[in-house]
N, C-alpha and C positions, 0 to 999 in steps of 0.2 A: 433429554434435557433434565439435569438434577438442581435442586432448587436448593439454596446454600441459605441463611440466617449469615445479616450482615458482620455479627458478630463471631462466627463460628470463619469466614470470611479473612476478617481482620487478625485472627488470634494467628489464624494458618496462613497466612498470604502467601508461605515462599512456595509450597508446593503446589498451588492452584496452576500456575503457568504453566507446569511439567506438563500436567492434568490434561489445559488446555491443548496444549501443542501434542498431546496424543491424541485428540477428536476428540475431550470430552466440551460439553456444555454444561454452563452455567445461568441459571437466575437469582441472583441476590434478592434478598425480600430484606426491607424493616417492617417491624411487627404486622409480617404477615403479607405485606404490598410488597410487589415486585418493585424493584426499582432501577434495577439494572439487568440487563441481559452479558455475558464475557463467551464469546464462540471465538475457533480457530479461527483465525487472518487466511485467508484465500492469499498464495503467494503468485498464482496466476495473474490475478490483478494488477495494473500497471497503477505506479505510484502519481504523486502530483506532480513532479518533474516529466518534463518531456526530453527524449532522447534526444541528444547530442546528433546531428548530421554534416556531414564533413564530406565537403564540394570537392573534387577535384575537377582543375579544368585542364579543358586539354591545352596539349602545344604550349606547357608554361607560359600561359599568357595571364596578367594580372587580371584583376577582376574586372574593371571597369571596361578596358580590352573587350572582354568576352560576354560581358552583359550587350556593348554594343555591337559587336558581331553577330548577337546573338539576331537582337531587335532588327539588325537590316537585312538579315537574311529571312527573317519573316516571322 
């Protein structure tokens, strides 16, 4: 983990990203205090959306059809 001066930071911003997205880490300090930590995004991780699930049912029956077919068969 390499510790950046917020300033040296702001003057450079476009290349830091690169930086990041090859494994590097950062900690941003103002005069001397950390204040930010900038690490690679884990793309394994699932976002705030939740996956889309998509029903089919059988014997083209509409839905309500098959919710209650479902319920009286037990």
């Amino acid at each position: 983990m390499n510790f950046l001066k917020i300033t040296d930071f702001r003057n450079n911003s476009k290349e830091y990203p690169d930086k990041v997205e090859n494994g590097d880490s950062f900690i941003i300090t103002r005069k001397g205090k950390a204040v930010s930590k900038i690490i690679p995004f884990n793309q394994e991780t699932r976002g705030w959306k939740r996956e889309h699930v998509t029903i089919k049912l059988r014997n083209k029956k509409n839905t309500l059809e098959y919710i209650l077919q479902e319920r009286s068969e037990g």
